[in-house]
C-alpha positions, -999 to +999 in steps of 0.1 A: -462-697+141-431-686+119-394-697+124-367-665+128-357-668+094-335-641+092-305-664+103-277-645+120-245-657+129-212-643+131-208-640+097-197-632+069-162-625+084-153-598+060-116-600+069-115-636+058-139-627+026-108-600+021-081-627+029-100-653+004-102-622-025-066-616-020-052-650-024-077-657-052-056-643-080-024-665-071-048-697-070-052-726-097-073-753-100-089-772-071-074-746-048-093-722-066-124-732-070-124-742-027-114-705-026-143-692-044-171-715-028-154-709+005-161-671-001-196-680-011-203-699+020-194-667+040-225-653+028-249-679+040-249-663+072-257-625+061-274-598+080-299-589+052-303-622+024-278-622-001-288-643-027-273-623-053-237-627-040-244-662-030-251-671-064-228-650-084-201-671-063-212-704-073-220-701-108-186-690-108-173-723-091-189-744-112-179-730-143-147-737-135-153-771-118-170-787-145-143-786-173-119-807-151-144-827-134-138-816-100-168-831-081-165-818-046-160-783-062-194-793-082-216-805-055-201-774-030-213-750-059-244-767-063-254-763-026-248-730-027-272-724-058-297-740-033-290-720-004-294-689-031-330-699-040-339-705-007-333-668+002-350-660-027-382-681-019-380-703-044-381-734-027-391-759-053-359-747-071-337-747-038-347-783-027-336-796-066-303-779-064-299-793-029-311-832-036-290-833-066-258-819-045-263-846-018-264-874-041-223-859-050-219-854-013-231-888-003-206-907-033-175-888-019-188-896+018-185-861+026-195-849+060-195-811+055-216-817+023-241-842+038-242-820+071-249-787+058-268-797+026-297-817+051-295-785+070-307-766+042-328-791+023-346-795+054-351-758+055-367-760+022-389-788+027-408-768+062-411-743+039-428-762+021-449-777+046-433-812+040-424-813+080-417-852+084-391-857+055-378-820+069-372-838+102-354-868+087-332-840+067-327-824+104-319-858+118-298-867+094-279-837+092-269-835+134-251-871+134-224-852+104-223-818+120-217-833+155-190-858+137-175-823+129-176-802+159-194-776+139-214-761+165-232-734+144-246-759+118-258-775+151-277-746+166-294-738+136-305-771+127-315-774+164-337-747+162-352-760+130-356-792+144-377-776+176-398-756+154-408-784+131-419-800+159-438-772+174-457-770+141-467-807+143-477-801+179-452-820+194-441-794+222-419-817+245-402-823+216-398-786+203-385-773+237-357-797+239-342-788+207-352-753+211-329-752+242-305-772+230-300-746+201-299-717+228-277-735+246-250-740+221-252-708+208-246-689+245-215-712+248-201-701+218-210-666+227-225-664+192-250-632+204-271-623+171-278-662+172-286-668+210-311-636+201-327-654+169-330-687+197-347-668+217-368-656+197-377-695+181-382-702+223-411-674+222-425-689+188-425-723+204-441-707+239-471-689+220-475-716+197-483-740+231-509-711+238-486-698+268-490-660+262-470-641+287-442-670+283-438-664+250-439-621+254-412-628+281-389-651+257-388-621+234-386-589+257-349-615+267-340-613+231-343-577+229-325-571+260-300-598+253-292-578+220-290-546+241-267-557+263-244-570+232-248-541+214-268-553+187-285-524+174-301-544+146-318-565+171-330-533+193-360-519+170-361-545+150-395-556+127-389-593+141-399-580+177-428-560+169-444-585+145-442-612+172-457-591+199-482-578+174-488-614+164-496-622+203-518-595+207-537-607+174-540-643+192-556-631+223-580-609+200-567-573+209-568-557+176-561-526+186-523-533+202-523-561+172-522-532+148-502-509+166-473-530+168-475-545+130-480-506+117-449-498+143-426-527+124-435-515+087-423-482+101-388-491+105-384-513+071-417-515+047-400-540+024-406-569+044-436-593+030-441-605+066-445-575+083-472-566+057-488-598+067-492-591+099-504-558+095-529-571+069-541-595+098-545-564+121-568-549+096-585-577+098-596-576+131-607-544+124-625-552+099-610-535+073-614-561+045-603-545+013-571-531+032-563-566+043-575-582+010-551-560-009-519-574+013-533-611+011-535-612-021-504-593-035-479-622-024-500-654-037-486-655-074-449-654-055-456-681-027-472-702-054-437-703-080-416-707-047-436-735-034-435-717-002-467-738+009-464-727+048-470-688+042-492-695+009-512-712+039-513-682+059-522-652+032-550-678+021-562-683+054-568-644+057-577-640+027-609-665+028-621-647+064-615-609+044-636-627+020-662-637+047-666-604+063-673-588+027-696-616+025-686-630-010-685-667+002-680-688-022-647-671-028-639-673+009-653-708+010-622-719-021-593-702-002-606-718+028-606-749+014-570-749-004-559-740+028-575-771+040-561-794+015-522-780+024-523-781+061-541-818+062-514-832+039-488-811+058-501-825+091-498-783+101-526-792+134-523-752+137-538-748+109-562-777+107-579-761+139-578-726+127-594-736+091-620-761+105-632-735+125-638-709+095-648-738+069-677-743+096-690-707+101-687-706+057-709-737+054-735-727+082-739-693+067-743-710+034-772-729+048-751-763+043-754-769+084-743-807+077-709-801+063-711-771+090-716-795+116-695-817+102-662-794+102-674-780+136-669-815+154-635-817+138-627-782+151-638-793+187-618-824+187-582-809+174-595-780+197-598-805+229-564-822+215-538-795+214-555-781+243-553-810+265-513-814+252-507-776+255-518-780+290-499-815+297-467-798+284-474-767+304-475-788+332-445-807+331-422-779+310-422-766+344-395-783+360-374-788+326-376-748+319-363-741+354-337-770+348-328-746+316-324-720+332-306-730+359-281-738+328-280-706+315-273-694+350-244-718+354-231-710+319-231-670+331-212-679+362-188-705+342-180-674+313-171-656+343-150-679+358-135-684+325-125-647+322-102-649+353-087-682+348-076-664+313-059-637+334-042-661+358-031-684+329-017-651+309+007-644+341+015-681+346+022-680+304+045-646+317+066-670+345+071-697+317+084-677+291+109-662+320+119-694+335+124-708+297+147-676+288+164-683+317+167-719+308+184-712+275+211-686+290+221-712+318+221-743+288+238-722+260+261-712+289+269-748+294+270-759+259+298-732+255+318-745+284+316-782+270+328-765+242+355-746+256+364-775+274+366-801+248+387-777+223+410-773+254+413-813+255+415-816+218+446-790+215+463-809+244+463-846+223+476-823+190+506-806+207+526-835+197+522-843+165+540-828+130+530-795+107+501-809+090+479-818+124+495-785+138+479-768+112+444-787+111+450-777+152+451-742+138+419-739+115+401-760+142+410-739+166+401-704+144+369-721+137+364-720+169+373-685+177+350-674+151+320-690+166+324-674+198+330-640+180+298-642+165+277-655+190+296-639+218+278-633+256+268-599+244+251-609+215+233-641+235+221-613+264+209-588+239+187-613+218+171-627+254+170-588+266+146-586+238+125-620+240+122-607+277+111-571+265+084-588+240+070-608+272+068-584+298+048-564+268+024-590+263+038-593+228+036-633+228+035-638+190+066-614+184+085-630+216+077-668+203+089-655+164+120-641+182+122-671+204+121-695+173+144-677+153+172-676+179+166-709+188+172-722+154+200-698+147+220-715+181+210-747+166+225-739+131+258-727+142+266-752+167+257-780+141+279-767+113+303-757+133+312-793+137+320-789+099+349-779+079+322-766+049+289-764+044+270-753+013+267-719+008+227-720+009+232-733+045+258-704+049+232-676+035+205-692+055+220-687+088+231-650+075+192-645+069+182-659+104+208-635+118+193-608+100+162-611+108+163-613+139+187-581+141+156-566+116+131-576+144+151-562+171+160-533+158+120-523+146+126-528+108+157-503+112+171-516+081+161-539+048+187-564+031+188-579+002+209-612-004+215-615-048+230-637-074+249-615-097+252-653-123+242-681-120+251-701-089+241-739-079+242-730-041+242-767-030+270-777-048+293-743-034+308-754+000+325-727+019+339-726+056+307-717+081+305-683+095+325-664+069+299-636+056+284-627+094+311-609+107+305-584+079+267-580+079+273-575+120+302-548+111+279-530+085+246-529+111+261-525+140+292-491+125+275-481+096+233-487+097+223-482+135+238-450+138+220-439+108+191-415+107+160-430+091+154-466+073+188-484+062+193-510+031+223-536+032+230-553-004+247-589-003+255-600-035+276-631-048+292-639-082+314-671-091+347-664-115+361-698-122+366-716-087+366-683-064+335-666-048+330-631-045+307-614-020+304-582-024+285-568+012+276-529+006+254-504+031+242-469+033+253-462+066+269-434+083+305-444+068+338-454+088+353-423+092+318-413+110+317-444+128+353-440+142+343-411+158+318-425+180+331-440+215+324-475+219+359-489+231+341-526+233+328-524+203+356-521+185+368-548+202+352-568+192+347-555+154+389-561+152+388-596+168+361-605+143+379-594+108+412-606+124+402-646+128+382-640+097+414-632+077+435-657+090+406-685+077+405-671+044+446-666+045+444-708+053+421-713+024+436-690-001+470-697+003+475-685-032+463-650-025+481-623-012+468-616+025+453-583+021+436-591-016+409-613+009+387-584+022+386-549+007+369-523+020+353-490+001+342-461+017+310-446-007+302-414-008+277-394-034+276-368-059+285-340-033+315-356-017+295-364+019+298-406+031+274-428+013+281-456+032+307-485+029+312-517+005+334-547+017+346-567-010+355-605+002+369-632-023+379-667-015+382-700-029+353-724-025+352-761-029+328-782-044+307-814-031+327-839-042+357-824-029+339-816+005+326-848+009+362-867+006+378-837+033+351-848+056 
C-alpha cells in the first residue's frame, strides 16, 4: 500500500511567488533572506516535484544567512534542502538536513520550524520504513501546527499519520486520521488535496482487504476532481495504478495489466507506474519483462534509503526469480525483503514474504524452514484477518458518522454562500446609513461652528483696533474653511463614496471614505490654528488631491517639489492657503481638458518669504471664461477674495496685488498652454509660532 505522494495543495501561489520576486531587489538582510525562503517554501506544494527550484532557493538563503549568523534564516534554508532531497528520493540525505534544522528550530522555540520540519522528517523516516519514530515526528508535529492554525500542515500530516498506521495494521487508528485529513481539507475547500485524501481513504480501505470500498473511495476522487475542474486529477496515472493495483490483489491479471499499461500511457516517466505494470507481468508470467522493471530502480532506492519501495521491487523481483526457477537468487531477495519489513514492523509485508520464503524453501527440499515460515504466514494471516474483519465490523457506524459530516459540511458551504449574499446587502445598508451619518454630523459640526464664531464676534465688538483685527483674521479664517469645504464639495465627495457602494466597489469606497474622513479631521483641527507647518499644510493639499485624482478616474497627475532646500517643520504658514488654487486649476483649467492633465506645485524660500509657484496644462482662462457655470464662478471669486485679504494681513509690507499673480501659458504656436499662479507670502518660523499661540 503506497501513500499519494504527489502532494497537492493550493500552491505555489504564483502571484505571491511574483509579489516575493518583485520586492526581492529592494530587500536587505534578514528581510531578504525570509523573502527568498518564503519563495522557496511556495514550491513545497508543486504539481510535478520541484526539487530543483526548491533547492536553488535555499542554497541561496543560506549563503546569505551564514555570514551574518542569521539562524532562523539558517535552519528555514536547511529544511528546505531537506524537503529538496526528499523529492528527489534521497531520504537518508533529506532526514540529515531535516534533524540538523530541528535542533535550530527547537533552540529558537520556533513553532513553524518544529511544525513543518516533523512533518517532513516524518515523511522521510516512512519512507524509510522507520514507521514508529515517523509517528512520534507526526505526533509531534500536530501539537505546533494546531498552536498555529495552519490547517494544510495539518491535513497532510493527518494523512501521513493514518497511513503509517495503516501500514502497521492499525486500521481504527488509520481511518481516524485519514478522515480527519479529508475533513480539514473539504472545509478549507482545498480540492486537489480533498482528492489526494481520498485517494489515502482508498489506500487505507484496500489495505484492510475491503475491495469494492476502496474502488469506491477512488471513483469519489476522480469525480470529486471532475466536478472542480481538475483536469490533472481526471486521467491521471494515480487512478489507474490503484485500480490496477486492486485488480492485482484479487488476482485478475488481465484488468491488473490493463490498467497499469493504461497509466504508463498517459506519463511513462513515473517509476511507480512501471512497478505496477511490472507486477502485472508478473501475473502473467512474464518474468524477464518484470525482472527488467524490478531490477532497474534497486541501485536508486538503495542510495535514497527509500527502504519501503526497495521492499516492494525486491519482493517482485525474488517471485520473477521463482517462476524462472533460479532460486537461490529468488530465495536472497526474498530474504532482504524479510530482514526490512521485520525491523520495519511492515505486517503487509511480513505476510506477503513468509508466504513466498515458504514455497522457496519447500521447493528447495528444506520443508522444515518451509514449514517453519508457513506457520508464521498462517498466524499474521489469521491476525490481520481477524482485525481486518473487527474493523470492518465496527468502521461501519464511524464511516456513516463521516459521512454524514461530509453531508453536513455540503449543506453548511451552502448555507454559507447565501449568508455571504445577505451580509454583502446588509454591508450595502451600513455604508449608506454611515454616509448619511457623516452628512448629518459634518452638518452639525458646521453649525456649532457657525454658531460659536457668531458668539465669539459678539464678545469682540467692544474692544480696541488690535482685537478688531484678530476679530478680522479669525473671522477670514473662518470664511476660508467653509470656502473650501463648502456643501458642494461635502455632497460631491459622499455622491461618490455612495457611487463606489452601490457598485460593489468596497475597497475604492472605504479608500475614499478614509481619505475624506481624515481630510474633515485635518481641517477642522488646524483650523483652530493661526499656523501650522507647511508639511501639515502640503499634507492636507495631497489628501485633497487625491481624493479629487480618485474621483475624477486619474483625470489628472500632480506633482508637489522643492525648488531649494526647505526644513518643512520648521516653515509655519496660515492653514488653507494653497487649496483654493489647486481647486481653481482642476476644477477651470484641468476638468475641462481633453485627455490626462499634470498640475506642478513647487515651493522656494528667498530670505523669510515663500514662494509657491502652482502651474497646469489646462484649457486656459480665457477658455474657461467662456464656459457657463454662474456658481462656479462664485465660488472661484469668493475663494481668491478671502485668500487675498489673509495674505494682505500677513504681508502688510507688500503691495496688495504683488500676493497672487497669475500667467496665462500658451506654446510655440500661440494656442493656451494652460495657466501658472504665482503666490508669495511671508512665513514664520517655530519659535515665532509657538509664542503667537
Amino acid at each position: 500500500m503506497s501513500i499519494a505522494t504527489v502532494t497537492i495543495g493550493q500552491h505555489p501561489d504564483f502571484k505571491r511567488i511574483d509579489s516575493l520576486k518583485r520586492i526581492l531587489q529592494e530587500k536587505h538582510g534578514i528581510e531578504r533572506i525570509d523573502c527568498i525562503n518564503a519563495i522557496g517554501e511556495e514550491y513545497w506544494w508543486p504539481l510535478r516535484t520541484a526539487p530543483g527550484i526548491i533547492s536553488g532557493w535555499a542554497n541561496l538563503a543560506l549563503k546569505e544567512a551564514l555570514p551574518i549568523h542569521y539562524n532562523s534564516g539558517i535552519a528555514t534554508s536547511t529544511m528546505l534542502l531537506g524537503v529538496a532531497e526528499i523529492l528527489r528520493g534521497n531520504f537518508g540525505i533529506a532526514e540529515k538536513y531535516l534533524r540538523r534544522s530541528l535542533i535550530m528550530f527547537e533552540a529558537m522555540h520556533s513553532d513553524f520550524g518544529l511544525g513543518w520540519g516533523n512533518v517532513w522528517l516524518g515523511q522521510s523516516l516512512y519512507s524509510q520504513d522507520n514507521f514508529d519514530e515517523a509517528l512520534a515526528c507526526q505526533k509531534k508535529s500536530i501539537y505546533f501546527l494546531e498552536k498555529l492554525g495552519d490547517w494544510e500542515g495539518e491535513g497532510k500530516v493527518w494523512a501521513w499519520t493514518g497511513m503509517s498506521y495503516a501500514v502497521l495494521g492499525n486500521y481504527d487508528s488509520s481511518f481516524y486520521y485519514c478522515s480527519k485529513s479529508l475533513y480539514v481539507r473539504q472545509k478549507m475547500s482545498d480540492h486537489a488535496c480533498v482528492v489526494l485524501s481520498y485517494i489515502n481513504m482508498g489506500n487505507l480501505y484496500q489495505a484492510a482487504g475491503s475491495f469494492p470500498d476502496a474502488l469506491d473511495y477512488f471513483k469519489q476522487g476522480v469525480h470529486y476532481a471532475n466536478i472542480h475542474h481538475l483536469k490533472h486529477f481526471t486521467v491521471n496515472w494515480t487512478y489507474f495504478e490503484l485500480v490496477g493495483s486492486i485488480y492485482r490483489q484479487i488476482n485478475n491479471p488481465d484488468s491488473s495489466y490493463y490498467f497499469a499499461w493504461k497509466s504508463l500511457q498517459i506519463d511513462s516517466t513515473v517509476q511507480m507506474d512501471a512497478i505496477s505494470f511490472g507486477e502485472g507481468l508478473l501475473l502473467k508470467n512474464q518474468y524477464d519483462s518484470a525482472l527488467r522493471v524490478f531490477l532497474k530502480p534497486v541501485d536508486s532506492f538503495r542510495r535514497g534509503n527509500d527502504k519501503y519501495d526497495l521492499m516492494r521491487v525486491l519482493l517482485g523481483a525474488s517471485r520473477a526469480y521463482l517462476g524462472k526457477g533460479n532460486i537461490k537468487i529468488a530465495l536472497s531477495y526474498a530474504r532482504e525483503t524479510y530482514s526490512i519489513a521485520k525491523n520495519a514492523k511492515a505486517k503487509q509485508f511480513i505476510i506477503e514474504d513468509c508466504q513466498l520464503l515458504s514455497k522457496i524453501y519447500y521447493q528447495n527440499h528444506n520443508y522444515d524452514s518451509a514449514y517453519l515460515f508457513g506457520q508464521n504466514y498462517a498466524s499474521l494471516k489469521d491476525s490481520i484477518t481477524n482485525r481486518q474483519f473487527l474493523w470492518k465490523l465496527t468502521n461501519y457506524k464511524e464511516h456513516g458518522d463521516f459521512k454524514n459530516k461530509m453531508d453536513q459540511l455540503a449543506i453548511l458551504d451552502s448555507e454559507n454562500k447565501i449568508k455571504e449574499e445577505k451580509l454583502k446587502q446588509e454591508a450595502t445598508q451600513k455604508w449608506i446609513l454611515l454616509a448619511c451619518f457623516l452628512i448629518a454630523a459634518f452638518s452639525g459640526i458646521i453649525f456649532y461652528k457657525n454658531l460659536s464664531l457668531k458668539r465669539k464676534n459678539e464678545k469682540l465688538e467692544s474692544r480696541g483696533k488690535q482685537a478688531d483685527l484678530q476679530r478680522h483674521v479669525t473671522d477670514l479664517e473662518m470664511q476660508a474653511l467653509r470656502a473650501q469645504m463648502n456643501p458642494h464639495f461635502i455632497f460631491n465627495c459622499l455622491s461618490s463614496i455612495n457611487r463606489f457602494i452601490l457598485k460593489y466597489e468596497t475597497e475604492a469606497a472605504s479608500g475614499y471614505l478614509t481619505k475624506f474622513s481624515r481630510l474633515v479631521r485635518t481641517v477642522l483641527t488646524n483650523s483652530k490654528r493661526s499656523f501650522i507647518s507647511l508639511k501639515d499644510e502640503l499634507e492636507m493639499l495631497r489628501l485633497y488631491l487625491d481624493m479629487e485624482k480618485l474621483r475624477f478616474k486619474d483625470a489628472f497627475d500632480y506633482s508637489i517639489t522643492y525648488v531649494n532646500s526647505i526644513d518643512d517643520e520648521n516653515v509655519f504658514v496660515p492653514p488653507l492657503l494653497l487649496q483654493p488654487f489647486a481647486e481653481n486649476a482642476i476644477w477651470h483649467g484641468l476638468m475641462h481638458k481633453e485627455g490626462p492633465g499634470k498640475l506642478e506645485i513647487e515651493l522656494s524660500i528667498d530670505e523669510k518669504v515663500l514662494a509657491c509657484t502652482i502651474t497646469d496644462d489646462g484649457i486656459g482662462r480665457e477658455k474657461a471664461a467662456s464656459i457657463k457655470s454662474k456658481s462656479v464662478k462664485q465660488q472661484k471669486s469668493l475663494g481668491l477674495q478671502i485668500t487675498k485679504e489673509r495674505l494682505a494681513l500677513l504681508n502688510d509690507e507688500f503691495a496688495s496685488e504683488t500676493f497672487f499673480d497669475f500667467d496665462d501659458l500658451v506654446d510655440t504656436e500661440g494656442n493656451s498652454a494652460g495657466t501658472r499662479v504665482t503666490l508669495k507670502m511671508n512665513y514664520k518660523d517655530f519659535t515665532e509660532a509657538f509664542l503667537e499661540a
